[in-house]
C-alpha positions as CSV (number, residue, x, y, z in Angstrom):
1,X,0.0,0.0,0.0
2,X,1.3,3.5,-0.9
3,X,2.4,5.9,1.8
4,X,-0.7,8.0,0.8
5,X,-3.9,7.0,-0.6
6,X,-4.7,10.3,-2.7
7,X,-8.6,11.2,-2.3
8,X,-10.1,12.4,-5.6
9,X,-11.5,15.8,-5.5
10,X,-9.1,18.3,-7.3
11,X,-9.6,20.5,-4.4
12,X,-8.6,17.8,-1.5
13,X,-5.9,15.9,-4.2
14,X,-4.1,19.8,-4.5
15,X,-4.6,19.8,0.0
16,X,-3.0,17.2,0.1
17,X,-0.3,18.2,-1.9
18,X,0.4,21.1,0.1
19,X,0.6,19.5,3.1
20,X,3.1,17.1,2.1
21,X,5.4,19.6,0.1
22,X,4.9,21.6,3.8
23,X,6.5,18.4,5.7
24,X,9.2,17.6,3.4
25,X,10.2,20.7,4.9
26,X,10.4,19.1,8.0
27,X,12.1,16.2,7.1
28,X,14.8,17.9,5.6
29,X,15.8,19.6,9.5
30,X,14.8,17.1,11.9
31,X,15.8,19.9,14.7
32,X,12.5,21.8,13.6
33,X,10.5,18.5,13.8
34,X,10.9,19.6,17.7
35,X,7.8,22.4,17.1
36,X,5.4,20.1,16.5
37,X,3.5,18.7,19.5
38,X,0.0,18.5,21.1
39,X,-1.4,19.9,23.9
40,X,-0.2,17.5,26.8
41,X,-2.6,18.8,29.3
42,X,-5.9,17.9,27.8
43,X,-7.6,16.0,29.6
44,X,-9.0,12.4,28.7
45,X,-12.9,13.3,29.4
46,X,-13.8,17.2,29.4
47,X,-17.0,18.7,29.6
48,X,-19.4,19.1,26.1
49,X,-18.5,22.7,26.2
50,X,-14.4,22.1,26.3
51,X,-14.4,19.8,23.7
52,X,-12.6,20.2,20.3
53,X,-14.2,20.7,17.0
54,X,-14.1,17.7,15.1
55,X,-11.2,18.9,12.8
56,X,-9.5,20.2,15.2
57,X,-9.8,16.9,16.7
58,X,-9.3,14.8,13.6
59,X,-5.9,16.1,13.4
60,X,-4.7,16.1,16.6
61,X,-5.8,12.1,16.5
62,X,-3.6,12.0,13.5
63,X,-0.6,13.8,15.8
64,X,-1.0,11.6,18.7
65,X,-0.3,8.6,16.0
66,X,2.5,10.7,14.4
67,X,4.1,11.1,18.0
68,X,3.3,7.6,18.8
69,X,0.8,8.6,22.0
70,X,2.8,10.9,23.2
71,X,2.5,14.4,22.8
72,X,6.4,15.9,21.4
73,X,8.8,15.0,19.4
74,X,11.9,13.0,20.7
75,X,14.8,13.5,18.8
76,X,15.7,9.5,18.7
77,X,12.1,9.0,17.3
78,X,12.0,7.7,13.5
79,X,8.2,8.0,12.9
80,X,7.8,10.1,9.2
81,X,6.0,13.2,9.2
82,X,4.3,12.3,5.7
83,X,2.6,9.1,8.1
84,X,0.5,12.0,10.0
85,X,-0.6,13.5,6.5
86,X,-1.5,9.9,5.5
87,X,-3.6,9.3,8.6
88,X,-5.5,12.4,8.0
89,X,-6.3,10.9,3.8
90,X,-6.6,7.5,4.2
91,X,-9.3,7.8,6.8
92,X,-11.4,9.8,4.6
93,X,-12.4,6.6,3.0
94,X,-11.9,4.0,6.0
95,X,-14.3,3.5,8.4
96,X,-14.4,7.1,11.1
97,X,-15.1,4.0,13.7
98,X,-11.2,3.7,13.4
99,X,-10.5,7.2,14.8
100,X,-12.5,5.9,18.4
101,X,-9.2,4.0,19.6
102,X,-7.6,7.6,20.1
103,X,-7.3,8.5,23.9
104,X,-8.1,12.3,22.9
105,X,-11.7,13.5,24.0
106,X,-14.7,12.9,21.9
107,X,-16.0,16.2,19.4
108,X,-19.4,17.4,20.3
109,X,-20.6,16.4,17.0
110,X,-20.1,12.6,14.9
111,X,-17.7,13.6,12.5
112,X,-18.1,13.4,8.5
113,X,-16.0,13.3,5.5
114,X,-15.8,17.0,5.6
115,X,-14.4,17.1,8.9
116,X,-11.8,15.2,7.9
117,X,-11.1,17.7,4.6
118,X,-11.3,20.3,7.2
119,X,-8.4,18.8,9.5
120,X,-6.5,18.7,6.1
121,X,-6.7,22.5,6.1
122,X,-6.3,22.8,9.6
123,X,-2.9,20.4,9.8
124,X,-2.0,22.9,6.5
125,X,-2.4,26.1,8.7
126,X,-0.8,24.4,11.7
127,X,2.0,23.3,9.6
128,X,2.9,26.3,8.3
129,X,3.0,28.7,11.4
130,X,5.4,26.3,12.9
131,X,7.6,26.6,9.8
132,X,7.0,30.2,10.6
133,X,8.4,30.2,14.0
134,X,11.2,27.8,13.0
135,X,12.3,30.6,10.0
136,X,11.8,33.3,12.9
137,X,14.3,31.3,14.9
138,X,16.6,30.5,12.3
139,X,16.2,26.9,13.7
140,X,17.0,25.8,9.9
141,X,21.0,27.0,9.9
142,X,21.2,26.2,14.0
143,X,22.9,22.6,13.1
144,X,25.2,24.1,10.6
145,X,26.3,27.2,12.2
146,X,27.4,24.8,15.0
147,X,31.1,24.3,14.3
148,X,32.6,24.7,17.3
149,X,32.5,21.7,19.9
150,X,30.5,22.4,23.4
151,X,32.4,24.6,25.7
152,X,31.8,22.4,28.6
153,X,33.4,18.5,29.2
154,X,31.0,15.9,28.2
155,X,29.3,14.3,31.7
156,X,29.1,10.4,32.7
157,X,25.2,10.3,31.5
158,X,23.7,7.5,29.8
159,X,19.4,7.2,28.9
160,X,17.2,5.0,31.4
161,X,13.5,3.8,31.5
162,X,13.3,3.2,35.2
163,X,12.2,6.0,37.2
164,X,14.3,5.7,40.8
165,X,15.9,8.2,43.6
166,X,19.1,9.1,41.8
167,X,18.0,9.3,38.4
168,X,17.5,12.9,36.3
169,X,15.1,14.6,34.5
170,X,16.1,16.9,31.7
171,X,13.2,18.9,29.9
172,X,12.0,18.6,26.6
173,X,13.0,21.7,24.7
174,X,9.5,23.0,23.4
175,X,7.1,23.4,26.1
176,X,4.5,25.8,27.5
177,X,5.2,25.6,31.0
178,X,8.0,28.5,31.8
179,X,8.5,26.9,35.5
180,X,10.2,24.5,34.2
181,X,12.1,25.7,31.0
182,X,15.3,24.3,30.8
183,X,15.0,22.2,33.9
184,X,17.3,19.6,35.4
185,X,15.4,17.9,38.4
186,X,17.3,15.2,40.6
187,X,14.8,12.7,41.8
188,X,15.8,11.4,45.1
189,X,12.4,9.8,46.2
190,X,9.9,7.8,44.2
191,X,7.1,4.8,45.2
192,X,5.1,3.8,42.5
193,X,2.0,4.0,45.1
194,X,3.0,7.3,46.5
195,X,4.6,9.4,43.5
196,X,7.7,11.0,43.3
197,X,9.7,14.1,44.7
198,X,12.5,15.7,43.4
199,X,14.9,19.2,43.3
200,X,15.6,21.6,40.1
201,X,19.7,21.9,40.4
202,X,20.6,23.9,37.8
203,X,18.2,27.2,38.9
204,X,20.5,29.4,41.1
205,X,18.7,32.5,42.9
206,X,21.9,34.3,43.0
207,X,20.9,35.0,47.1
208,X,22.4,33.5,50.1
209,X,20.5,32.1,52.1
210,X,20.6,34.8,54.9
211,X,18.6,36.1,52.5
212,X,16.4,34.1,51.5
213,X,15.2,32.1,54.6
214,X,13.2,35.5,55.8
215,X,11.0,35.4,52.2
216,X,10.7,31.8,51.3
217,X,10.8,29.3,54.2
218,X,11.4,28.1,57.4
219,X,14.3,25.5,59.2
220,X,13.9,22.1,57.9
221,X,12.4,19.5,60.3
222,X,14.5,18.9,63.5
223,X,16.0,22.1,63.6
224,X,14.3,23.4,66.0
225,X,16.2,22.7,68.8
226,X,19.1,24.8,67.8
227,X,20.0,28.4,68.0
228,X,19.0,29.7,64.9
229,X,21.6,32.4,65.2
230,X,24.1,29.4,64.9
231,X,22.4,28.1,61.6
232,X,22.6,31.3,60.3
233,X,26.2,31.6,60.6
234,X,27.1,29.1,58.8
235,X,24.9,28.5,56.2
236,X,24.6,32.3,55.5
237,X,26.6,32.4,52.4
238,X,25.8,28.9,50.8
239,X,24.0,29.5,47.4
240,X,20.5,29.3,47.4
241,X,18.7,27.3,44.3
242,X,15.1,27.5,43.2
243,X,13.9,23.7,43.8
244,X,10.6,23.8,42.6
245,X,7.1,25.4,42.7
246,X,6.7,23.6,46.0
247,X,7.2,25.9,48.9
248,X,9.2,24.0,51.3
249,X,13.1,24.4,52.1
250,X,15.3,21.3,51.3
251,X,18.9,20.3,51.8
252,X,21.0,18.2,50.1
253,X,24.9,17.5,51.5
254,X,27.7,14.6,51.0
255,X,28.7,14.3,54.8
256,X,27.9,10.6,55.2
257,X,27.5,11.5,59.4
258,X,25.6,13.8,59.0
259,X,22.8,11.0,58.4
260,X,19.9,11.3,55.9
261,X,18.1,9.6,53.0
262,X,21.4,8.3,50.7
263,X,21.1,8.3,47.3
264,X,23.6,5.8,46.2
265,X,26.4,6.7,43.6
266,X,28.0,4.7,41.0
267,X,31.3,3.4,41.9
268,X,34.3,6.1,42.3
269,X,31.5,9.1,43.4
270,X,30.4,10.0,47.0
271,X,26.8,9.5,47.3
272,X,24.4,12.1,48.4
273,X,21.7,12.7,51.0
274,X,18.8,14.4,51.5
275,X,17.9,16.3,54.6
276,X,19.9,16.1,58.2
277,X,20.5,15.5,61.3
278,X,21.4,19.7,61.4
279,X,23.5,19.6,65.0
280,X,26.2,16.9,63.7
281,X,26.3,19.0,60.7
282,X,26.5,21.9,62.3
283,X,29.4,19.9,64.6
284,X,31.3,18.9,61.3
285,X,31.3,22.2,60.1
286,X,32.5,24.0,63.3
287,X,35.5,21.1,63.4
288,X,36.4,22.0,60.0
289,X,35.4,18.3,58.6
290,X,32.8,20.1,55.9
291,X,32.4,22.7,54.0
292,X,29.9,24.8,52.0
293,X,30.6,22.9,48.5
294,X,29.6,19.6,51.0
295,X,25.7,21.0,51.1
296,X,23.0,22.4,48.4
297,X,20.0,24.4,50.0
298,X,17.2,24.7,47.7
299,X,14.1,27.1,48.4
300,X,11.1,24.9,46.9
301,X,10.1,21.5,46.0
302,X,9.1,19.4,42.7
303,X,6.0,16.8,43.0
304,X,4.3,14.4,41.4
305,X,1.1,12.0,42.5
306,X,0.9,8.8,41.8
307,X,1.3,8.0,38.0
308,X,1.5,11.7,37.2
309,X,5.5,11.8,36.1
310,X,4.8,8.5,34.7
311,X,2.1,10.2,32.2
312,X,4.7,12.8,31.6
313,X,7.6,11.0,30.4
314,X,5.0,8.9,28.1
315,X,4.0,12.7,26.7
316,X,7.8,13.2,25.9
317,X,7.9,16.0,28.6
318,X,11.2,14.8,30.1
319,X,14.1,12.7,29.1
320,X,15.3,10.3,31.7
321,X,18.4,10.3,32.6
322,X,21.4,7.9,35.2
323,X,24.8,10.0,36.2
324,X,26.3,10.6,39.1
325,X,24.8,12.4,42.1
326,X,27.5,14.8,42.5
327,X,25.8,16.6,39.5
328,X,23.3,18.0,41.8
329,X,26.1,19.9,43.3
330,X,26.8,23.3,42.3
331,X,25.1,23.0,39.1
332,X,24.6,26.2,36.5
333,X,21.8,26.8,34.1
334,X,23.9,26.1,31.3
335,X,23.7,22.1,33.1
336,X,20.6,21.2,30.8
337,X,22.7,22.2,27.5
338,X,25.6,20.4,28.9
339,X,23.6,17.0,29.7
340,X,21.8,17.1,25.9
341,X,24.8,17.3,24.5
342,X,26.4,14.5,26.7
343,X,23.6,11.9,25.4
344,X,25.3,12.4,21.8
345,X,23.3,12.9,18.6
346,X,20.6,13.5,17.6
347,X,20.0,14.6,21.7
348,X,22.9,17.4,21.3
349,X,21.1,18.9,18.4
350,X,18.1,19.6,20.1
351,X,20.5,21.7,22.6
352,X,20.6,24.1,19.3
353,X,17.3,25.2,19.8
354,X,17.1,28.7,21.4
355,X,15.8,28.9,24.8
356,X,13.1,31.7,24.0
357,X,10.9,30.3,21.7
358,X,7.1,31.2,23.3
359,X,5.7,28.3,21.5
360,X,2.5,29.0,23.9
361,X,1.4,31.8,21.5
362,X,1.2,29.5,18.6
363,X,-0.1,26.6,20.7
364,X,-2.9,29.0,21.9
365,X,-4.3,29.8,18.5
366,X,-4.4,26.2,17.1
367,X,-6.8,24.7,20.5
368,X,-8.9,27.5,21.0
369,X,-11.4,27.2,18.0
């Protein structure tokens, strides 16, 4: 069977046409194959008056195919953009019963034949204003105009499926939600019952944390006991690091006797742990046996509930990551580029991709009719 079954009609064969002169486009720079994503927030069953409109719906069916249930575009993926544009023809002829095994909510209304013409125009229009952006970014040349190798030494990092304490997270380059752009989040607790929790390291406050305890939060748990004044003084000038949208304070270290939860490191790194027992802390920094590189405070917390980061990494949000947990030490922004470029092509491409690109804009437009 051909690639794509070409419908009949002069107007829908010349569509058709179009749309896969549009994603040869695509194909051509796999980096800009990185703009085209669905909505991963809507939800399986919404109310009559959130749903789409069938061609709106129709193609975004065809998308979920195209980005094999998930909802954007790894860079390891091999699925063919011209398969979403076959999708959206062939099934103007096969039965519309076939669309029902999509997870995406129903459309108000059955859909017809036309609906299906109509996603045509609408993948057309969708197409094209995320060529748009990707000519606005220059994303084309990105790849070529990259000659020079990355400034910073490549990091022990390899891929994983397994969600565990230890493990990172490193954001998908294209997304709408600006809290975590960019974001590398060590995950130090997770139960498959419970959910998971974990830390952004490479978001730096540029505060101490004499000034940030006042504004964002209190002691940890257990401090209590001892003269603040104390913890003050020798915490005040450690780096403070945005953890998360939770607001709670955590505290990572490397002081084995200093107790905590240990997240285990490979062989030939020291192993972290999370939280303290703050007075033998305190004790091993007034002896001189630790110092302020040996701890990472971080103002807020990341969480999921049960099965929510699992969801996420099936959308393609994050890619999961094992390396070493003395990573989570001292990290700097540039620590997301850093990591995509340590998991090797076609990963370090993808660490091309400009770091402004409001992709909610465009995103906007396209679910809103």
């Amino acid at each position: 069977m051909p690639l794509l079954t070409m419908p009949s009609s002069p107007v829908t064969v010349r569509l058709f046409r179009q749309l896969l002169k549009c994603s040869r486009k695509f194909e051509k720079d796999p980096l800009a194959k990185a703009l085209i994503y669905r909505h991963p927030h809507l939800p399986q069953r919404s109310p009559i008056s959130e749903l789409p409109e069938p061609d709106v719906w129709f193609y975004n069916t065809a998308l979920e195919i195209f980005l094999q249930k998930g909802c954007y575009h790894r860079p390891d993926s091999k699925i063919c953009l011209r398969r979403l544009i076959s999708h959206l023809a062939r099934y103007q002829f096969a039965g519309l019963e076939t669309w029902y095994d999509s997870s995406l909510p129903k459309p108000v209304f059955p859909p017809g034949p036309h609906d299906i013409l109509s996603a045509g125009f609408f993948a057309l229009r969708t197409l094209r204003k995320r060529w748009s952006v990707a000519e606005q970014q220059e994303i084309p040349e990105l790849v070529k105009k990259r000659d020079k190798p990355p400034v910073d030494p490549p990091l022990q990092l390899s891929l994983t499926e397994d969600i565990a304490p230890g493990v990172f997270l490193i954001q998908h380059p294209i997304t709408v939600d600006s809290v975590f752009n960019r974001a590398v989040i060590f995950i130090y607790e997770y139960d498959k019952q419970k959910g998971a929790s974990g830390i952004i390291i490479n978001k730096p406050l540029n505060k101490k944390f004499e000034d940030s305890i006042r504004i964002h939060a209190r002691p940890p748990k257990g401090s209590l006991d001892i003269d603040a004044n104390i913890l003050l003084d020798i915490f005040a000038k450690c780096e403070v690091f945005k953890g998360g949208p939770i607001k709670k304070l955590q505290l990572i270290h490397r002081c084995p006797s200093a107790g905590g939860l240990e997240i285990k490191a490979p062989a030939g790194d020291n192993s972290a742990y999370i939280c303290a027992d703050l007075r033998k802390l305190l004790e091993l920094f007034m002896n001189g046996e630790a110092c302020v590189s040996d701890i990472q405070i971080f103002v807020g917390l990341s969480g999921w509930g049960p099965g929510q980061l699992e969801a996420e990494l099936e959308h393609g949000e994050w890619f999961l990551a094992k390396g070493p947990p003395g990573l989570a030490f001292g990290a700097k922004p540039s620590l997301w580029k850093n990591m995509m470029d340590s998991l090797g092509q076609p990963f370090s491409d993808y660490a091309c991709l400009p770091d402004h690109i409001n992709m909610a804009v465009v995103e906007s437009a396209e679910w809103s009719r």
